[in-house]
TORLO-732756 format. One record per residue (C-alpha): residue number from 1; residue in one letter; x, y, z. Coordinates in nm, 2 decimals, padded with zeros to 4 digits, m for minus. Layout:
BEGIN
REC   resi   resn       c1       c2       c3
REC    NUM      A        X        Y        Z
...
# end
This chain:
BEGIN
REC   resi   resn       c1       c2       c3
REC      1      X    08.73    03.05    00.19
REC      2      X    08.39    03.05    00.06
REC      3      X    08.24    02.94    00.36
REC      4      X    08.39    03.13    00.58
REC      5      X    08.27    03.43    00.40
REC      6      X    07.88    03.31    00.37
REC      7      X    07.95    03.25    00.75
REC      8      X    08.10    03.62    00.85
REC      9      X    07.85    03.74    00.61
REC     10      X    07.56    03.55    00.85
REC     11      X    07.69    03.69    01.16
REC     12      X    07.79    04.07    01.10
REC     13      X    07.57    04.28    01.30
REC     14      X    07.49    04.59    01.09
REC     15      X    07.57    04.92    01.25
REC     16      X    07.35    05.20    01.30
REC     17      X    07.67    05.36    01.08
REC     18      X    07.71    05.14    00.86
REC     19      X    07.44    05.25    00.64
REC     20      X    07.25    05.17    00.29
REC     21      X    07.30    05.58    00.25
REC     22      X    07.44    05.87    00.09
REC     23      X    07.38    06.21    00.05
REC     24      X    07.04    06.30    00.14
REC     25      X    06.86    06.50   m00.20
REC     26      X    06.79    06.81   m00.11
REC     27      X    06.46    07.01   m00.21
REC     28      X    06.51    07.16   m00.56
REC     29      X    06.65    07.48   m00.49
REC     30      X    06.46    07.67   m00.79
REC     31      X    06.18    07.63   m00.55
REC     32      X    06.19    07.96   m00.33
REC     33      X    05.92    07.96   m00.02
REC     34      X    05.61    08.09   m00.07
REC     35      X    05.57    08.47    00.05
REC     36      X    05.26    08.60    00.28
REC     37      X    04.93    08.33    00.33
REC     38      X    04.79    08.07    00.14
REC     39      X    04.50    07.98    00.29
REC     40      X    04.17    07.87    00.05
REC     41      X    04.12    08.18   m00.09
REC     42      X    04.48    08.26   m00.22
REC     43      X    04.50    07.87   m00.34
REC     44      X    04.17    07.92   m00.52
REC     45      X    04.27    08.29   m00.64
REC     46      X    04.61    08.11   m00.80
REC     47      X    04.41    07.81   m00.93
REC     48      X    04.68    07.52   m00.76
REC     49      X    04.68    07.34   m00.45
REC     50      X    05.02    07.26   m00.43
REC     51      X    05.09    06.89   m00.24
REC     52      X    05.39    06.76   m00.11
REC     53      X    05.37    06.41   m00.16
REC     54      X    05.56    06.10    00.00
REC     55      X    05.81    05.92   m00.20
REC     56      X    05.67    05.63   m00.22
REC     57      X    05.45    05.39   m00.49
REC     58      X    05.23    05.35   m00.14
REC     59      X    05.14    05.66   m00.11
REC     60      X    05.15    05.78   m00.46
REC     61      X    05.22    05.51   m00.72
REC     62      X    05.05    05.60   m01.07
REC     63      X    05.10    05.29   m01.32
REC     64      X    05.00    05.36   m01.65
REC     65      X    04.68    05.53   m01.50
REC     66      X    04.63    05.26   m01.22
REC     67      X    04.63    05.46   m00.93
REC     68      X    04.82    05.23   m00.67
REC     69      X    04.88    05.48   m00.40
REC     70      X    04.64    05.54   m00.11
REC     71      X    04.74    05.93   m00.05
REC     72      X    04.72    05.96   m00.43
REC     73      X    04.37    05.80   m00.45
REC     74      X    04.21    06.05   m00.15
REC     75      X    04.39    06.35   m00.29
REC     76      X    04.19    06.29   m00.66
REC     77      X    03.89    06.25   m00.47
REC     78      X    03.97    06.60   m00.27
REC     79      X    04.07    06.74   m00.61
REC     80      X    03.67    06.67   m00.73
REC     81      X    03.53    06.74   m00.38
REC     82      X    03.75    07.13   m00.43
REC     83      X    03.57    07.15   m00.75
REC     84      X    03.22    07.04   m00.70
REC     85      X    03.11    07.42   m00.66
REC     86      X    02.96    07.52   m00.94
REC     87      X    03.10    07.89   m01.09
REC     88      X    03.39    07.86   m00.81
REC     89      X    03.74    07.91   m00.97
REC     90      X    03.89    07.55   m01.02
REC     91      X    04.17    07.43   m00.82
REC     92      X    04.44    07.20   m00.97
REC     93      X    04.65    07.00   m00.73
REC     94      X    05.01    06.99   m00.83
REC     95      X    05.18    06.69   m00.68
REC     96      X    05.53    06.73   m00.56
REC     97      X    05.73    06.45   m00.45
REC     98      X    05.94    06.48   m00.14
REC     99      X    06.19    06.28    00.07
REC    100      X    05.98    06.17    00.39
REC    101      X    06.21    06.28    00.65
REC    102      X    06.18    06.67    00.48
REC    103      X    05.80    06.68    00.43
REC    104      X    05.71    06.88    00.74
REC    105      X    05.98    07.12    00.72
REC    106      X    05.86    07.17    00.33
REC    107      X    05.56    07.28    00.45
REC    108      X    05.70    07.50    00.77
REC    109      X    05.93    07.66    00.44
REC    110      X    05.59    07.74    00.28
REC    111      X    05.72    07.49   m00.04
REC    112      X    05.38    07.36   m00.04
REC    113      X    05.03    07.40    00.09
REC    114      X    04.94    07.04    00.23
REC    115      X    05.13    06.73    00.33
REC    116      X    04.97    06.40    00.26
REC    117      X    05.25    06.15    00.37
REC    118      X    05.03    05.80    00.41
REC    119      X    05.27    05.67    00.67
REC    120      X    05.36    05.81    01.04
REC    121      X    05.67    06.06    01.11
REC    122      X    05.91    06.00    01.35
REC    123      X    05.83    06.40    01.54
REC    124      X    05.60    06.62    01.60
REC    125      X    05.47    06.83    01.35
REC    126      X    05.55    07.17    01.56
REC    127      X    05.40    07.46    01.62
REC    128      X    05.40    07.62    01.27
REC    129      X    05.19    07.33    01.11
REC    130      X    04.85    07.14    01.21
REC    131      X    04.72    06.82    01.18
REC    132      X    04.36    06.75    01.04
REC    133      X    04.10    06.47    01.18
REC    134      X    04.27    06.14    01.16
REC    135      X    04.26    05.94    00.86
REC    136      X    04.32    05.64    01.09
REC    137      X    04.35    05.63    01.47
REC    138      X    04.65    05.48    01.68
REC    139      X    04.77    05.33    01.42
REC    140      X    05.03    05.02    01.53
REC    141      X    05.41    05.02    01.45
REC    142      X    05.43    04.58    01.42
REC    143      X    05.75    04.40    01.35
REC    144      X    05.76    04.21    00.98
REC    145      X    05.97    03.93    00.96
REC    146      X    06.02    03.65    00.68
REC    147      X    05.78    03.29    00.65
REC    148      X    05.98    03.09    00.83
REC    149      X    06.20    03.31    01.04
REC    150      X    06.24    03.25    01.41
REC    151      X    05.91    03.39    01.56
REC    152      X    05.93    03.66    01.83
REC    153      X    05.68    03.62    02.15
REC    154      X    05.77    03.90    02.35
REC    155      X    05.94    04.23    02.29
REC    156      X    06.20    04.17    02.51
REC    157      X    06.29    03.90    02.29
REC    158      X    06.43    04.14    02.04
REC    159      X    06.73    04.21    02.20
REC    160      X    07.02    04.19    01.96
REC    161      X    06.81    04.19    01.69
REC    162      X    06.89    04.41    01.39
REC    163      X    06.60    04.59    01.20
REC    164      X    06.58    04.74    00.85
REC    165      X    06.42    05.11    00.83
REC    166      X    06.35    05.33    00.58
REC    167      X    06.49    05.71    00.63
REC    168      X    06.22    05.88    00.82
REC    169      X    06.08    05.59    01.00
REC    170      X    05.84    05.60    01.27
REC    171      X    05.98    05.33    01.45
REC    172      X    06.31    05.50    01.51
REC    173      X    06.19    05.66    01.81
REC    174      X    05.98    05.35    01.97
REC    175      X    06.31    05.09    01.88
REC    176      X    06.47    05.36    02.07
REC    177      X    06.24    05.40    02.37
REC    178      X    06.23    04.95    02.33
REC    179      X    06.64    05.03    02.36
REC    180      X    06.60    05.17    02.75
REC    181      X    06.38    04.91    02.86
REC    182      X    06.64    04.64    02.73
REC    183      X    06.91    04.78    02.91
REC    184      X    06.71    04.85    03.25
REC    185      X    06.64    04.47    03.21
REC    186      X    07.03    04.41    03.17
REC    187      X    06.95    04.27    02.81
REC    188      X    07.16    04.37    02.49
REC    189      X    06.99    04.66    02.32
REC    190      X    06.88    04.60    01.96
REC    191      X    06.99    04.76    01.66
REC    192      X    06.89    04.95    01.34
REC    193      X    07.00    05.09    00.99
REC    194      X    06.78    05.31    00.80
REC    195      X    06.79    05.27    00.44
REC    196      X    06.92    05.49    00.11
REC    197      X    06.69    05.78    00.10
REC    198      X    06.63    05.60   m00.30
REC    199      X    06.41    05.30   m00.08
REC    200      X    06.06    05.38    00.02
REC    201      X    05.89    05.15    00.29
REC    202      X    05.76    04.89    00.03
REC    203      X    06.15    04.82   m00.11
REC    204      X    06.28    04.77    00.26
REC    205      X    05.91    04.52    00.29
REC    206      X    06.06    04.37   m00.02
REC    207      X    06.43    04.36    00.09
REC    208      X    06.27    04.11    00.40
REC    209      X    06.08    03.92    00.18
REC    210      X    06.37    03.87   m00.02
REC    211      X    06.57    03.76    00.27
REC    212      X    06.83    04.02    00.25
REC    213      X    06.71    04.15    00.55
REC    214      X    06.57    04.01    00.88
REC    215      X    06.35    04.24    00.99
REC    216      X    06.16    04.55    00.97
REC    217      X    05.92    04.77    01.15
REC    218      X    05.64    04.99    00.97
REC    219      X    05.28    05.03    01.05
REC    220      X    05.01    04.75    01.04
REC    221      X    04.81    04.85    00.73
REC    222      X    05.11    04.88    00.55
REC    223      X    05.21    04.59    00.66
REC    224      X    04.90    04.42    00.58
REC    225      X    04.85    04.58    00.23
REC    226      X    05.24    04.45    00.11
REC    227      X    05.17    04.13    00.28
REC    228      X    04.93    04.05   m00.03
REC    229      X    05.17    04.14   m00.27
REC    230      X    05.51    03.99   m00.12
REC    231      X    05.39    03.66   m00.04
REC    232      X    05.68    03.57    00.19
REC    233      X    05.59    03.82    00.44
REC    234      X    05.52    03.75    00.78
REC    235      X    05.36    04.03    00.96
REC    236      X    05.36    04.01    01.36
REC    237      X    05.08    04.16    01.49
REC    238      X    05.16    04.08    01.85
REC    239      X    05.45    04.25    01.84
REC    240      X    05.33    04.63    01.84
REC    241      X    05.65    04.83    01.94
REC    242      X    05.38    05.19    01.96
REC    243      X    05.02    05.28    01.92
REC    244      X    05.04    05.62    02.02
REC    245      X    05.01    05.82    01.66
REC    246      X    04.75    05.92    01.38
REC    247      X    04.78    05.92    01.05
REC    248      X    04.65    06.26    00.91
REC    249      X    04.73    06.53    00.67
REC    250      X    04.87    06.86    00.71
REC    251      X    04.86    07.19    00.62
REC    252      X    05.02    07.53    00.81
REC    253      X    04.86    07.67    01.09
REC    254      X    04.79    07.98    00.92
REC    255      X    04.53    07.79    00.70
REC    256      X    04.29    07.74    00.87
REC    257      X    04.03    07.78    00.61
REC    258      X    04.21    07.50    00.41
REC    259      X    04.20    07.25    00.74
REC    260      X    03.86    07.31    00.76
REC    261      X    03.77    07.20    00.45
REC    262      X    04.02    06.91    00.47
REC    263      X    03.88    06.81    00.80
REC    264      X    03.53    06.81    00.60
REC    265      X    03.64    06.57    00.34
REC    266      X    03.87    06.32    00.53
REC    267      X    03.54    06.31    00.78
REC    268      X    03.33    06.18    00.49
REC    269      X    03.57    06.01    00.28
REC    270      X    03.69    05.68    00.23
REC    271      X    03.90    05.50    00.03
REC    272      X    03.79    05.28   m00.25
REC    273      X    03.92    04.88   m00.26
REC    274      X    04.04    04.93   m00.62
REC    275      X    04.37    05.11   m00.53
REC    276      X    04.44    04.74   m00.36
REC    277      X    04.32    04.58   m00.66
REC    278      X    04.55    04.75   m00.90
REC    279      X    04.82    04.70   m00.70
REC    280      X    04.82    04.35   m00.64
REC    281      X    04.72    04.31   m01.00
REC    282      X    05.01    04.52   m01.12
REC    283      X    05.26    04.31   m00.93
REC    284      X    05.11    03.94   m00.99
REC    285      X    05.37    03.91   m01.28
REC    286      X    05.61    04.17   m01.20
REC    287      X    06.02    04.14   m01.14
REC    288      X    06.08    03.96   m00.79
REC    289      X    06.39    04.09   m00.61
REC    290      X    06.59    03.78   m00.55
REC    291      X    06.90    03.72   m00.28
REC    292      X    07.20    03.79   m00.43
REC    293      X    07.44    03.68   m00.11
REC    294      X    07.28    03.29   m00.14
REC    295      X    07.57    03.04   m00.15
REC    296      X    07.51    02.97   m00.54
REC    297      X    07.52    03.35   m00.59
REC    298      X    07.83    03.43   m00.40
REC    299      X    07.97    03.15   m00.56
REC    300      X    07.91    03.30   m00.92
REC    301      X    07.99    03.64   m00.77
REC    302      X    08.34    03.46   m00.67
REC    303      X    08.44    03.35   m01.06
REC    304      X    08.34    03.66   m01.24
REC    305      X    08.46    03.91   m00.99
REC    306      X    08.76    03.98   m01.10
REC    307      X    08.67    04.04   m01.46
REC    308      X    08.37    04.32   m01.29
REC    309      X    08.71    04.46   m01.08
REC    310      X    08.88    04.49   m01.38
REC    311      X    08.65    04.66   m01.62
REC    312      X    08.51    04.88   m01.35
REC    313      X    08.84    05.04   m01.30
REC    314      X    08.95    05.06   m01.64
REC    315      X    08.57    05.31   m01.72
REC    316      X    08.57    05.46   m01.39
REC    317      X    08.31    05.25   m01.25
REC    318      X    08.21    05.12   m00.90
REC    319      X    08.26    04.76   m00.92
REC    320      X    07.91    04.67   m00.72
REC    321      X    07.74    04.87   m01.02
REC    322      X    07.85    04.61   m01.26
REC    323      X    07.82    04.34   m01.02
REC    324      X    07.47    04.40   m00.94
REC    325      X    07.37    04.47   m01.30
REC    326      X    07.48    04.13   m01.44
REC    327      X    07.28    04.01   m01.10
REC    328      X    07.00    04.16   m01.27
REC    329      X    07.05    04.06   m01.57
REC    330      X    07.15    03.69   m01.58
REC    331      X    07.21    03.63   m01.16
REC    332      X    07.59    03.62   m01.29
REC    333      X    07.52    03.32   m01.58
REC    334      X    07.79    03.39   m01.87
REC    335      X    07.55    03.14   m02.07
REC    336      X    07.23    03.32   m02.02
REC    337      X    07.00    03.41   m02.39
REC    338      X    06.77    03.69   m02.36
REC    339      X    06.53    03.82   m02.65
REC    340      X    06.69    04.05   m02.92
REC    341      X    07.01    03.85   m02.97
REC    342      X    07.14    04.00   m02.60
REC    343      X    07.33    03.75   m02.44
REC    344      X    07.60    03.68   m02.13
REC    345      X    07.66    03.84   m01.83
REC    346      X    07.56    04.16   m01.90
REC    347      X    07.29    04.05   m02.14
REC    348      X    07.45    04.29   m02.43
REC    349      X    07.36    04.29   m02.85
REC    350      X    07.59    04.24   m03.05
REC    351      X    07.53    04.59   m03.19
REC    352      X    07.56    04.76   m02.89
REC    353      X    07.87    04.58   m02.86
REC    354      X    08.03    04.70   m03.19
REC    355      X    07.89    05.08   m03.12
REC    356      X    08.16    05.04   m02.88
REC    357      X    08.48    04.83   m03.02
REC    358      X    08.37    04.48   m02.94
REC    359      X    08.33    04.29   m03.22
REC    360      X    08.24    03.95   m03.05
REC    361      X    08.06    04.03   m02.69
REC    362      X    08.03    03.62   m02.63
REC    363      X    08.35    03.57   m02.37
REC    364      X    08.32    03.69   m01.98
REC    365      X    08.59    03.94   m02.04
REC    366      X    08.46    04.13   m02.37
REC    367      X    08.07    04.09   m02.25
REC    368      X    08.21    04.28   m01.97
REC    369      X    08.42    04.49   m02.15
REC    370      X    08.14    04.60   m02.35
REC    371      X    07.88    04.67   m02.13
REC    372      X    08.15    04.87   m01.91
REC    373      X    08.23    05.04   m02.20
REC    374      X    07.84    05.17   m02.32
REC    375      X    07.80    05.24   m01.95
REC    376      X    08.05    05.46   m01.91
REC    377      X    07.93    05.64   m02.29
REC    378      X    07.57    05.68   m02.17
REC    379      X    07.71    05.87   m01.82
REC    380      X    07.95    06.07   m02.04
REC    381      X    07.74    06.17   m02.33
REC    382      X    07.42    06.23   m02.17
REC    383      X    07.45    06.27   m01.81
REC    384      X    07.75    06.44   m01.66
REC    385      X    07.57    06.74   m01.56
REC    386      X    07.70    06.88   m01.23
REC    387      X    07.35    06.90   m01.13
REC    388      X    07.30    06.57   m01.12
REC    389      X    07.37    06.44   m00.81
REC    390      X    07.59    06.11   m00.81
REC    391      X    07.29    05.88   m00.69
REC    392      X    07.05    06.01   m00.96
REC    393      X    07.34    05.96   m01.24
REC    394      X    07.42    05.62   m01.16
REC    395      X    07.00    05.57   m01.21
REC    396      X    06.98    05.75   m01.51
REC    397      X    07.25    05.56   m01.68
REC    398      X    07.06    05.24   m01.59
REC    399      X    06.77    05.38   m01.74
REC    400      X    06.95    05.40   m02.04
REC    401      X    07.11    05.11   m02.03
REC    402      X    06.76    04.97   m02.05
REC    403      X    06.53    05.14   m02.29
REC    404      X    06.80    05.35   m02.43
REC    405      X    06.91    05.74   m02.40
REC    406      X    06.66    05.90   m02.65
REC    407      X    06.37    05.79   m02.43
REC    408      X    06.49    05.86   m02.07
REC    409      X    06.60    06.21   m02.25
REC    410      X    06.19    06.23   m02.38
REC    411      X    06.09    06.16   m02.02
REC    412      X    06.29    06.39   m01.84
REC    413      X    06.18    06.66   m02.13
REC    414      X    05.79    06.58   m01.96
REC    415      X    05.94    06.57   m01.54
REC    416      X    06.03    06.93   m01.64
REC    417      X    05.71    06.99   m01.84
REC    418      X    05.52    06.93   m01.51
REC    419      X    05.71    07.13   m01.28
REC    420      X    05.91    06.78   m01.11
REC    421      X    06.30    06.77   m01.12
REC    422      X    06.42    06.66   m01.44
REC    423      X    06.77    06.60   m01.31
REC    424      X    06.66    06.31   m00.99
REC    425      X    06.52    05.95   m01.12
REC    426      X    06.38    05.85   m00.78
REC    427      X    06.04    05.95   m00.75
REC    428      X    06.09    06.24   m01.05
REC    429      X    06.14    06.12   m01.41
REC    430      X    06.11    05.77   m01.22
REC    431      X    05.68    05.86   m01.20
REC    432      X    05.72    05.91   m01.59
REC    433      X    05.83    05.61   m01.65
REC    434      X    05.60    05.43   m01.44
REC    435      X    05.26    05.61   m01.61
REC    436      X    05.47    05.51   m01.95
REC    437      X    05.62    05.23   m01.91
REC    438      X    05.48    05.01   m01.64
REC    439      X    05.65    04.85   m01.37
REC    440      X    05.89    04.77   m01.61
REC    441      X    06.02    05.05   m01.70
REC    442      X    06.03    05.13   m01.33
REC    443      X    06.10    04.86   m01.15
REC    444      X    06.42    04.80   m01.36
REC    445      X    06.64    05.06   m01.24
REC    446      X    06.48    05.01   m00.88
REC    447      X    06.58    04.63   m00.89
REC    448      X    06.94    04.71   m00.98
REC    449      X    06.96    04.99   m00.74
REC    450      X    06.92    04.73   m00.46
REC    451      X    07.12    04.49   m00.56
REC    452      X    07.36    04.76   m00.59
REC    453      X    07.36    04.87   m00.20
REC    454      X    07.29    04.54   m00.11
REC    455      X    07.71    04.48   m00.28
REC    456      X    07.78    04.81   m00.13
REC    457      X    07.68    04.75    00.19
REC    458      X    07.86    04.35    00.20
REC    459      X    08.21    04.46   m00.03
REC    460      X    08.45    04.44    00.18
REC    461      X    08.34    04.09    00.32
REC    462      X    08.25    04.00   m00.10
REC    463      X    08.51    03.77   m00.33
REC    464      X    08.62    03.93   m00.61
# end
């Protein structure tokens, strides 16, 4: 049975429907557009520049101080270059982290004064907004692939293939336009799924190297910047699916005092080496995603199923939640030690476990039953809000489940001090954490958060 399921798991094609996704996050709604112009002189007059940033540790990663993120480096360096003046008003930048596929229209809405985005978008910018001198030319859209994957010659040799995207890729229209030319050849048009709107492009890099996905598409630097962190990376340069498109900030066309003086520092500017430098030192010794649908794994999965199934129901649970924390925790090893007297499964204390009516958390069933149990406490006691959406919730009560409430409390208290949305983890109180904590405080929630779509997407083919 288990065999026939690795081997239907092997050969589903993934449907363009059949998505990693729910419901996109909107942009806070406390947030009302800005009225008349903001060109330089209103921005200096109110003392903020006001950024909409990409989601995405690429473009904007902080770790404890490291700046990791490209955009993020440039737009310090603009912040100083605004600044230089001496006796002109100071300009503060306030950084405001949006969904990639609703940057532009932020801006057209007036939500912000300039986009700095760090990858390509899949449309034009329109009419409302302009685009300053490239901060890179014709930049390539390649296919990345695993070390040791079948190797692709020609583009044409893509057909059937299946590609991993996140939301607001580039490469959706160019797979598209690839799409025509397959089926004028008579030759079976490829397909593609893009990702949770909680994956930026360097989780859907990691989700190949991990080898829960085939394929992806993003651009070459990109490519080439993760392809020193995630070893297993193979990045195709050969196969360029478009090199039609700049990568450049934005700001609204009537700013055209601001572009100027963007166009003047992009002309000059250039980014430093060290942003590469902290990020491949930050990630030498960081959590690796691992392949929970390996034979071993789905074999685990397959004996403590029905114990998850159970539990889950009985707290109101979704059953891949607790499946792919205890693949996070111990990769589904009842006999797995961890520091602190946590043990099992679900890697619970023994004090934890009596806080909620377990006396003895070393069985399957009441290791289970325990962690079920606190999971379901943390969500009820500290974050049933209506106005936190479900997505956000579920990563909240894994923060918590982590480095306890009190703290994740503390550092959505200092998301709201700085103007960001205290009630969305992704990219919000999830940048808190990082300056905080460190990858580990961050990469926790994000490892379990795909292993968690990656059991969503697979259930109903999963044993339980």
């Amino acid at each position: 049975m288990l065999r026939a399921l690795l081997l239907l798991l092997l050969l589903l094609p993934l449907s363009v429907q059949a998505r990693l996704s729910a419901p996109d996050v909107s942009l806070k709604k406390e947030q009302p557009p800005a009225q008349g112009q903001r060109d330089l002189a209103q921005i200096r007059e109110s003392g903020v520049l006001r950024v909409l940033l990409n989601q995405s540790r690429h473009s904007s990663g902080e770790v404890r101080g490291a700046v990791i993120g490209l955009e993020l480096q440039r737009l310090r360096a603009f912040e100083r270059a605004l600044n230089e003046r001496p006796g002109a008003a100071a300009i503060r930048l306030q950084m405001v982290p949006v969904p990639k596929d609703q940057l532009l229209e932020a801006l057209r809405q007036g939500r912000g004064d300039l986009v700095a985005s760090g990858e390509l978008f899949d449309a034009p910018a329109g009419p409302l907004l302009s685009a300053s001198t490239p901060i890179a030319s014709d930049v390539p859209l390649v296919v990345v692939a695993r070390q040791g994957n079948r190797r692709y010659t020609r583009l044409q040799d893509l057909s059937g293939r299946v590609f991993a995207l996140p939301a607001g890729s580039a490469a959706v229209p160019a797979l598209q336009q690839l799409n025509r030319e397959l089926r004028a050849r008579g030759l079976e048009p490829l397909d593609y799924e893009l990702m949770d709107a909680s994956l930026a492009v360097e989780d859907v890099l990691e989700l190949v190297h991990s080898g829960v996905v085939p394929l992806t598409v993003v651009e070459l630097p990109i490519a080439q910047r993760w392809a020193g962190v995630y070893s297993r990376l193979r990045v195709d340069r050969h196969m360029v699916l478009a090199k039609d498109a700049d990568l450049a900030w934005y700001v609204r066309r009537d700013a055209p005092n601001l572009l100027a003086r963007v166009n003047g520092f992009l002309h000059q500017q250039s980014t430093s080496p060290q942003a590469d430098a902290e990020l491949r030192r930050l990630y030498r010794s960081t959590y690796r995603l691992q392949n929970p649908l390996g034979r071993v794994e789905l074999t685990r999965l397959q004996r403590v199923g029905p114990v998850l199934q159970r539990h889950a129901v009985e707290q109101e649970l979704d059953w891949s939640l607790l499946a792919a924390l205890a693949f996070k925790e111990s990769t589904l090893n009842p006999n797995a030690r961890g520091s602190g007297g946590a043990s099992g499964l679900m890697q619970i204390t023994p004090a934890t476990a009596r806080a909620v009516g377990v006396s003895d958390p070393a069985g399957v069933d009441s290791n289970v039953r325990a962690a079920s149990r606190y999971l379901a406490r943390l969500r009820d006691r500290h974050f049933a809000s209506p106005s936190i959406a479900e997505r956000e919730r579920r990563a909240f009560v894994l923060a918590a489940y982590n480095m306890g409430p009190q703290r994740v409390q503390q550092m959505r208290d200092e998301a709201r001090r700085r103007g960001l949305d205290a009630d969305r983890w992704f990219f919000s109180v999830e940048r808190i954490a990082l300056e905080q904590m460190g990858l580990r405080g961050g990469n926790y929630v994000n490892a379990v958060n795909k292993y968690y779509l990656i059991y969503r997407r697979e259930r109903d083919y999963l044993p339980r």
